[in-house]
DOLO-86531 format. One record per residue (C-alpha): x, y, z; residue number from 1; residue in three letters. Coordinates in steps of 0.02 Angstrom, whole numbers, plus 50000, padded with zeros to 5 digits. Last residue first. Layout:
[[X, Y, Z], NUM, "ALA"]
...
***
This chain:
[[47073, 53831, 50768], 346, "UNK"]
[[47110, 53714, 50898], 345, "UNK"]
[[47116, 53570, 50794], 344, "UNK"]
[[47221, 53651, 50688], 343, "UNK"]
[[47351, 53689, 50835], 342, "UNK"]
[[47342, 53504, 50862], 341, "UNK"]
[[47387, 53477, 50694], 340, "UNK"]
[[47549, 53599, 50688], 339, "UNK"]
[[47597, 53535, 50829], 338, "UNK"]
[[47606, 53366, 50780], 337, "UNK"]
[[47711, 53418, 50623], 336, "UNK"]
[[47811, 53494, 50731], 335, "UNK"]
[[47882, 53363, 50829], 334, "UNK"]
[[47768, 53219, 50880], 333, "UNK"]
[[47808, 53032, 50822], 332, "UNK"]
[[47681, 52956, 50899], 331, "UNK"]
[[47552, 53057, 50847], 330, "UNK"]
[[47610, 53044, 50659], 329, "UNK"]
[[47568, 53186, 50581], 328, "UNK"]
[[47456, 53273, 50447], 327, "UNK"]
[[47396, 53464, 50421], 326, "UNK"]
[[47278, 53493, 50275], 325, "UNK"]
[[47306, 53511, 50098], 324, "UNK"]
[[47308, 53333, 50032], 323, "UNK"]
[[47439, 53328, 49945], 322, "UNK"]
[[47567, 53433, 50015], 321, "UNK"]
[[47510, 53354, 50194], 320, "UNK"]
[[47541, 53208, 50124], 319, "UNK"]
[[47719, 53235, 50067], 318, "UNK"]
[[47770, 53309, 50221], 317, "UNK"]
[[47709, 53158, 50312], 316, "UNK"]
[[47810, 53042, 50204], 315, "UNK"]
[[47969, 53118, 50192], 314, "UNK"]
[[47945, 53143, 50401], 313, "UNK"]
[[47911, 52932, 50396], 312, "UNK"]
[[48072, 52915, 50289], 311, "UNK"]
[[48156, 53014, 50406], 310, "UNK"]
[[48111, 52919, 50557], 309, "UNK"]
[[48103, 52732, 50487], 308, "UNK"]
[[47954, 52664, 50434], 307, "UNK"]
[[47811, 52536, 50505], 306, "UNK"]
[[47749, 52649, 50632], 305, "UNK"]
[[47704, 52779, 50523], 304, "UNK"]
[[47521, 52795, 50571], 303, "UNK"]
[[47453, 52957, 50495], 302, "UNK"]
[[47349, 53079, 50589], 301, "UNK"]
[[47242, 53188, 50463], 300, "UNK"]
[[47188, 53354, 50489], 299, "UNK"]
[[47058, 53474, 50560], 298, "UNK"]
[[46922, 53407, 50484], 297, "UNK"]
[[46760, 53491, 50499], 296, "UNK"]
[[46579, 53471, 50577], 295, "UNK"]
[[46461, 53657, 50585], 294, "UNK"]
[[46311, 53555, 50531], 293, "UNK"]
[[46322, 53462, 50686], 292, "UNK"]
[[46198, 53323, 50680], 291, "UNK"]
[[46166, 53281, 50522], 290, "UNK"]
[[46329, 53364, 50466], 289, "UNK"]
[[46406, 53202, 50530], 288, "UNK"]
[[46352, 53112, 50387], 287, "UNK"]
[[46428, 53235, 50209], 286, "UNK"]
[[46573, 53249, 50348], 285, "UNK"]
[[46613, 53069, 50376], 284, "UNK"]
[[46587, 53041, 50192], 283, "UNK"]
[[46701, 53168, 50126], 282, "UNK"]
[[46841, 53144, 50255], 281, "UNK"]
[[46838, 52947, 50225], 280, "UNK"]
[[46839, 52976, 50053], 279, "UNK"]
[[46998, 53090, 50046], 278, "UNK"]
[[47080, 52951, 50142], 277, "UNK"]
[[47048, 52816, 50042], 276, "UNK"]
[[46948, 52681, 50054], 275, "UNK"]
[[47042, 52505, 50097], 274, "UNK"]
[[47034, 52371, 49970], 273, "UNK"]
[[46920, 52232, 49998], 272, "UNK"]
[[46966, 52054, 49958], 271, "UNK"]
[[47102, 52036, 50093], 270, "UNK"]
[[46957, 52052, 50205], 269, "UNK"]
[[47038, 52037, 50389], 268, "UNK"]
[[47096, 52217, 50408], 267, "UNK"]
[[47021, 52314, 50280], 266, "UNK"]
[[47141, 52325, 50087], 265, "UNK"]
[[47274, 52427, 50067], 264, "UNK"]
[[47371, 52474, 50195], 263, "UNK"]
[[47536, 52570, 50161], 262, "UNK"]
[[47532, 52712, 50295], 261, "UNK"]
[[47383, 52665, 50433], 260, "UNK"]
[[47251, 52797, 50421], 259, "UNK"]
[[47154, 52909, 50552], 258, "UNK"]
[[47036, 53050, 50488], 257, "UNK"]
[[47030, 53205, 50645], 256, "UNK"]
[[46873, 53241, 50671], 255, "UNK"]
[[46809, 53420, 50745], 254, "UNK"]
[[46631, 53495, 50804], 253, "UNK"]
[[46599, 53317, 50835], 252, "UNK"]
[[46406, 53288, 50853], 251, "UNK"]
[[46449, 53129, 50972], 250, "UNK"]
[[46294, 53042, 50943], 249, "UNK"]
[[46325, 53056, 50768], 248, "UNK"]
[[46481, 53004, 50738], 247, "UNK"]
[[46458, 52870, 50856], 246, "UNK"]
[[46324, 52790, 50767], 245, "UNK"]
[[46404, 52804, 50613], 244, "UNK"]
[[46536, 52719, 50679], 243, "UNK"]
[[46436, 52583, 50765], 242, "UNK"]
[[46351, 52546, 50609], 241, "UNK"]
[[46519, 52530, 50508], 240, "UNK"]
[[46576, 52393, 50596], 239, "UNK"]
[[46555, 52233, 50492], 238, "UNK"]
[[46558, 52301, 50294], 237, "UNK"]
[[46699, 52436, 50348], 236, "UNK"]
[[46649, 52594, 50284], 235, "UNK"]
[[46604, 52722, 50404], 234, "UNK"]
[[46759, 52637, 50499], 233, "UNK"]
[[46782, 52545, 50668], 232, "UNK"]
[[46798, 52648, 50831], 231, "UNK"]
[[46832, 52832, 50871], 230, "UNK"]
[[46884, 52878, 51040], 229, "UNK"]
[[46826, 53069, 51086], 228, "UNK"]
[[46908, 53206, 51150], 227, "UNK"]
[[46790, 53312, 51240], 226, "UNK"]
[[46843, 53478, 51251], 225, "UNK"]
[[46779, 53610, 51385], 224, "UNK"]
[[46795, 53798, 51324], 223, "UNK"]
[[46590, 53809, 51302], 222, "UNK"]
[[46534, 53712, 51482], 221, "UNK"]
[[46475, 53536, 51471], 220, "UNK"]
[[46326, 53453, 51389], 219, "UNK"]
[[46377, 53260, 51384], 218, "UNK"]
[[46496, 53179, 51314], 217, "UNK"]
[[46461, 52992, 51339], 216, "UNK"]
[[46280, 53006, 51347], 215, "UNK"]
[[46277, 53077, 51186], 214, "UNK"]
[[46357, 52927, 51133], 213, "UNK"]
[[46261, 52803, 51206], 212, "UNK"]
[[46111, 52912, 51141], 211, "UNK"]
[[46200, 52837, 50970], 210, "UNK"]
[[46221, 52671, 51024], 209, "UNK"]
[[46025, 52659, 51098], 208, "UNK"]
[[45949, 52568, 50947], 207, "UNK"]
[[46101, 52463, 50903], 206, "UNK"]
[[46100, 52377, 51076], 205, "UNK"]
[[46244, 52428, 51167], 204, "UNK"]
[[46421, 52305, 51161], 203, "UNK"]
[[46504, 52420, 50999], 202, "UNK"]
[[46504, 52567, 51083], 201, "UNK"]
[[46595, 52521, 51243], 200, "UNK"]
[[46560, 52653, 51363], 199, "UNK"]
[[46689, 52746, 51475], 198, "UNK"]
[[46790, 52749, 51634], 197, "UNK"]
[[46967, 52680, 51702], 196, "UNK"]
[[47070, 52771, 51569], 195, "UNK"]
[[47190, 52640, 51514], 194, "UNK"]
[[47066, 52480, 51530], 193, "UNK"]
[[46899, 52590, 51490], 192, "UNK"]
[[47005, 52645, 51323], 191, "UNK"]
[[47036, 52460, 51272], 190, "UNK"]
[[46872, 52389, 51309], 189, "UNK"]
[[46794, 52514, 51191], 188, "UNK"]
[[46733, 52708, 51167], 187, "UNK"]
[[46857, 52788, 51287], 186, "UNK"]
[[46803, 52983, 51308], 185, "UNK"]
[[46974, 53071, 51341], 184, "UNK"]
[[46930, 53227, 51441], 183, "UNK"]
[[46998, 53421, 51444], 182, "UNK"]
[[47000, 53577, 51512], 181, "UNK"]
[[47149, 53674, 51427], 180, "UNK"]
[[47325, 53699, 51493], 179, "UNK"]
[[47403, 53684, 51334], 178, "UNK"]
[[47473, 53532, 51392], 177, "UNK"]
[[47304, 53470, 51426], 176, "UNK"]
[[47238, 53503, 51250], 175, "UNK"]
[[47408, 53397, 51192], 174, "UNK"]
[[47351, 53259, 51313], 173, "UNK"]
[[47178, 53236, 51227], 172, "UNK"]
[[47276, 53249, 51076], 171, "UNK"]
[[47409, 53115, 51095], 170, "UNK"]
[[47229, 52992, 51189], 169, "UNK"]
[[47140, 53026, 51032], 168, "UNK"]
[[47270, 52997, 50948], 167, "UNK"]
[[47318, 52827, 51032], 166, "UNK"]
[[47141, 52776, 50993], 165, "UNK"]
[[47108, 52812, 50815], 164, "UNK"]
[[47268, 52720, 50778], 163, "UNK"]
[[47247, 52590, 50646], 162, "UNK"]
[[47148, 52444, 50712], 161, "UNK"]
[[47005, 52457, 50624], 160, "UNK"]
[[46981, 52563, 50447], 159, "UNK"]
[[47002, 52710, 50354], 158, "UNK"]
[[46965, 52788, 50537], 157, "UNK"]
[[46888, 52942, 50646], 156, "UNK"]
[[46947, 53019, 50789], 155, "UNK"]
[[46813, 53116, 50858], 154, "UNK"]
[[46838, 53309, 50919], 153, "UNK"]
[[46678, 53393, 51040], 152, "UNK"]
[[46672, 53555, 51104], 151, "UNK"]
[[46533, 53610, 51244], 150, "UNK"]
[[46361, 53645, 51217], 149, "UNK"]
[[46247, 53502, 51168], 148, "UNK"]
[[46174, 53493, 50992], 147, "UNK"]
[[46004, 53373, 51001], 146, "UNK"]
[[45976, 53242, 50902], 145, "UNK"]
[[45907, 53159, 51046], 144, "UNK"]
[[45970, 52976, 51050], 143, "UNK"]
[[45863, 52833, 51137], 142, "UNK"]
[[45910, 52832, 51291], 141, "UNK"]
[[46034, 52693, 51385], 140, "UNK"]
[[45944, 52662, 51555], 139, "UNK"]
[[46093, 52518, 51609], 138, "UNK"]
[[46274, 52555, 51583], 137, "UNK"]
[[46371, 52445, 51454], 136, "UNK"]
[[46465, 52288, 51494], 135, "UNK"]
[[46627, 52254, 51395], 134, "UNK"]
[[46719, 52266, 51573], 133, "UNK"]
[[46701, 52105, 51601], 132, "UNK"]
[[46788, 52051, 51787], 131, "UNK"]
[[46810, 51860, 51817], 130, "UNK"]
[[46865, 51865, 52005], 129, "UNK"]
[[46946, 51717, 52092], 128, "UNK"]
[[46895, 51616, 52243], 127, "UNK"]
[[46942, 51455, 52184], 126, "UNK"]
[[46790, 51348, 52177], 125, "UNK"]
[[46704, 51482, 52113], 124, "UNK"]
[[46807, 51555, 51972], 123, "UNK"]
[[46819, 51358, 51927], 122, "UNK"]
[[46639, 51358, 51915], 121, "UNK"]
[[46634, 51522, 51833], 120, "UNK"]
[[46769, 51455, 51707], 119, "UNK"]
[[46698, 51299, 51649], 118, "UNK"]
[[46542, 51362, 51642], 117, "UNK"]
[[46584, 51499, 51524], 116, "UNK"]
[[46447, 51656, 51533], 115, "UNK"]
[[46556, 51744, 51669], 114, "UNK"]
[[46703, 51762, 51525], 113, "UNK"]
[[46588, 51844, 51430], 112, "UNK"]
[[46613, 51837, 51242], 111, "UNK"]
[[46591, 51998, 51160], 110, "UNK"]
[[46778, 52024, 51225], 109, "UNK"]
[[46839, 52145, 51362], 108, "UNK"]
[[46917, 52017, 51478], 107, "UNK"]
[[46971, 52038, 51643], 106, "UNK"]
[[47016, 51867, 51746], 105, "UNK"]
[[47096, 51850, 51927], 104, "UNK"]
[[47261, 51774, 51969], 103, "UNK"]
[[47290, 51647, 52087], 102, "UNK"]
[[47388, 51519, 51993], 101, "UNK"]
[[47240, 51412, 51975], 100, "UNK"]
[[47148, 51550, 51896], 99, "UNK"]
[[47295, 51565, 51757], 98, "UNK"]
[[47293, 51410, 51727], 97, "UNK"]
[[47096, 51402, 51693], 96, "UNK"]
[[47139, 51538, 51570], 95, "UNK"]
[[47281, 51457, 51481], 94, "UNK"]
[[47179, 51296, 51482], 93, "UNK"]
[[47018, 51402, 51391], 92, "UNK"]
[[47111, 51488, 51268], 91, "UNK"]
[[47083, 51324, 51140], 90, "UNK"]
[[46916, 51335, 51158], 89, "UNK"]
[[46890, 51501, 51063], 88, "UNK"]
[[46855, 51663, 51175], 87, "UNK"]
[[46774, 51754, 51033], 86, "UNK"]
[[46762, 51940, 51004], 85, "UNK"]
[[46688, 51935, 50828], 84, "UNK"]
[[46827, 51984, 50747], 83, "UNK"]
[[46970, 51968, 50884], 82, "UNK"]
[[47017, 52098, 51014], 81, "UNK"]
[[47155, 52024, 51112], 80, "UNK"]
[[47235, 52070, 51286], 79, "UNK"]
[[47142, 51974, 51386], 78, "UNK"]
[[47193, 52047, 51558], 77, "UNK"]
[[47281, 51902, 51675], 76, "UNK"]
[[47273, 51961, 51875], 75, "UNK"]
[[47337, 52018, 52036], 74, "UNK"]
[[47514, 52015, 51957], 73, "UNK"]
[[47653, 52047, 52102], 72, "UNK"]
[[47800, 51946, 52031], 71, "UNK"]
[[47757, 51780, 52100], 70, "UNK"]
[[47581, 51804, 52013], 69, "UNK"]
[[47673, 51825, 51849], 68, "UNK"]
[[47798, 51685, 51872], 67, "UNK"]
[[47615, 51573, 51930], 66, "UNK"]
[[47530, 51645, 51765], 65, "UNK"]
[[47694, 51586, 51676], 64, "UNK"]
[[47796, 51735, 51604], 63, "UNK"]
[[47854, 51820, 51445], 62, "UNK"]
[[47941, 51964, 51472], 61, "UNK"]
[[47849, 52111, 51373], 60, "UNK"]
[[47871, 52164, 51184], 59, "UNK"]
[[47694, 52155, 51172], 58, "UNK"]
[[47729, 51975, 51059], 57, "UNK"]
[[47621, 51882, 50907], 56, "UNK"]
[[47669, 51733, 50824], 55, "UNK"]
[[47545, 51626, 50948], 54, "UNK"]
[[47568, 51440, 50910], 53, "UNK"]
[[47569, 51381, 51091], 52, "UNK"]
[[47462, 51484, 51190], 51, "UNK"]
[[47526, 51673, 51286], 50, "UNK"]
[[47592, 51746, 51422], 49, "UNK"]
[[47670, 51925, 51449], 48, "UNK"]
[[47729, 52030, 51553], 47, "UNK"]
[[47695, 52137, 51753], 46, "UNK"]
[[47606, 52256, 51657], 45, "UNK"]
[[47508, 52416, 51756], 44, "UNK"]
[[47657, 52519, 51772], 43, "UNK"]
[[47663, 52532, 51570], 42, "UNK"]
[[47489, 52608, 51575], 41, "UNK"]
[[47481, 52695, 51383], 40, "UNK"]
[[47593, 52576, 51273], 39, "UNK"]
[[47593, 52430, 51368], 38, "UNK"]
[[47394, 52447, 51399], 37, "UNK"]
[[47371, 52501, 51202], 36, "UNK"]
[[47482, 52361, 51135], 35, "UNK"]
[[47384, 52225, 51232], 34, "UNK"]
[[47223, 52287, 51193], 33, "UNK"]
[[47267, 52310, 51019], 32, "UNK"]
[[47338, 52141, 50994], 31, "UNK"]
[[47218, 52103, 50845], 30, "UNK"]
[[47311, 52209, 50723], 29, "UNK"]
[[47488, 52101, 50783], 28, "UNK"]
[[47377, 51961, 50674], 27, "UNK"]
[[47474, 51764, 50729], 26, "UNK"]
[[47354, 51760, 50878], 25, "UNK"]
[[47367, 51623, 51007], 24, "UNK"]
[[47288, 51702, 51166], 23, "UNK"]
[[47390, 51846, 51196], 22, "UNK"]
[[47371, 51877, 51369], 21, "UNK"]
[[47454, 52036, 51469], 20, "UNK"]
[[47477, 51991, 51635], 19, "UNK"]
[[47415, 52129, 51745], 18, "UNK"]
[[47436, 52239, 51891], 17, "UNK"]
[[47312, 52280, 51964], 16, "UNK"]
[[47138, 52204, 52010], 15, "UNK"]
[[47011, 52309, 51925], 14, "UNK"]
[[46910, 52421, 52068], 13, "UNK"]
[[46998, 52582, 52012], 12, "UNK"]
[[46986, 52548, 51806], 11, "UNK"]
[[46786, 52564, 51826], 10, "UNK"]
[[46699, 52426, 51724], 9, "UNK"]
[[46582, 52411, 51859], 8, "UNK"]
[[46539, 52210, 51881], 7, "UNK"]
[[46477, 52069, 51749], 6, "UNK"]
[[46399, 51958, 51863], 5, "UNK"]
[[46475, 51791, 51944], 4, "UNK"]
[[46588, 51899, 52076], 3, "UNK"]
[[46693, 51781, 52178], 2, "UNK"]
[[46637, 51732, 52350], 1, "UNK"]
***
């Protein structure tokens, strides 16, 4: 009997290996689940299938849930985070075809996929799994305040989708390189997917997110880093309540600011222009000193991913000059990388 209640979110009990779906999204910036399970578990992703009308591509083959489930896929991961985390109507024949084709469902969207009829009862009738991992633990406290020992670095944005992720996950593997002792604390569907544990911020009740957070690195001994996923922006005019929520839960003894090269304005408000870097460093320190009055920035990480090499290393250079800290491009390592995790160290 297939499950009918949200179950652990623990990667080890999802059914692996995955079709990647795209739903019919024409914003790459809403692919990030997608992106971030090709990017970071590769051996997880059988390809790709998406609705008529979709603009946007992993880079994956593109396969049929029943090519996909011929080729060893145990299941279709949603790999879309939308605003509002909708499963519209028009992803619901994909979905049903991919449960017909044998394949279980994972979804990490607001939406539940357990909470549509049509696809419980077909779930049911079938024999399939719909696995949420959007689900937040149960006992939640209320935040303490409290500074817990151990070291702390959040990953903090200019806005969504823009890379506070994948450096956390560059650093947390730096520190581990280094032969430090180490964890990558994932923060939303897309982290729990790649790292098999975590708490999705942005799902708990706006009360508890902050002892969420606390929760989520908890006291641990003084050379252990906890290397925290950042989510949304201190400034976005949707999400900014579960960032400040996480920056203070987390009492970061380090942030690293995040920006995308060359956007302007917040992802999906053409009518807002983006803050700047400098003011995202202000304000996330003038707040985070609330909790951990010892809070600095170590550096900025820089998403070049729409230049080419040396331009992006003209670039970096240049905004490291200005701003007078140490910034790189995670992906892009080299020195300049180096250079920022060493800060971070400092």
């Amino acid at each position: 009997m297939p499950s009918a209640t949200p179950p652990s979110n623990e990667a080890g009990e999802l059914p692996q290996p995955y079709l990647l779906f795209l739903g019919d999204i024409v914003e790459p910036g809403y692919a990030k689940t997608a992106f971030g399970l090709r990017d970071w578990a590769p051996e997880r992703c059988v390809g790709e299938f998406a609705c008529d009308g979709a603009k946007v591509s992993a880079g994956l083959a593109p396969m049929t849930p029943e090519q996909a489930r011929s080729a060893g896929a145990r299941s279709m991961v949603i790999g879309v985070a939308n605003p509002g985390g909708l499963i519209p109507d028009g992803w619901l024949p994909g979905l049903l075809q991919a449960l017909e084709a044998g394949l279980d469902l994972v979804g990490g969207m607001h939406a539940r996929l357990h909470e549509i009829a049509v696809l419980r009862e077909s779930a049911a009738r079938l024999g399939r799994r719909l696995v949420d991992v959007r689900e937040p633990p149960r006992g939640i406290p209320v935040a303490s305040g409290r500074k817990r020992s151990g070291k702390r670095l959040l990953t903090v944005g200019t806005d969504c989708a823009l890379g506070k992720k994948y450096t956390a996950l560059v650093l947390a593997r730096a520190f581990e390189r280094r032969g430090l002792d180490v964890d990558f604390r994932a923060t939303g569907q897309t982290g729990i997917l790649i790292a098999g544990r975590g708490i999705p911020l942005d799902a708990v009740v706006c009360d508890f997110a902050a002892g969420a957070a606390e929760a989520l690195s908890p006291a641990a001994g003084a050379q252990h880093w906890d290397v925290i996923e950042g989510q949304g922006s201190l400034m976005h005019p949707a999400y900014a309540g579960v960032s400040l929520a996480l920056l203070h839960g987390s009492q970061p003894d380090v942030i690293v600011v995040c920006h995308e090269h060359g956007r302007e304005h917040v992802l999906g408000y053409p009518g807002l222009l983006l803050p700047s870097i400098e003011e995202t460093i202000d304000l996330a320190l003038r707040l985070g000193r609330r909790t951990n009055p010892s809070i600095r920035c170590a550096g900025v990480s820089l998403n070049t991913a729409a230049l080419d090499p040396a331009h992006a290393q003209r670039v970096i250079a240049a905004e490291s000059e200005r701003l007078g800290c140490a910034v790189a491009d995670p992906m892009r390592g080299g020195l300049a990388l180096d250079r920022l995790v060493e800060e971070c160290l400092a």
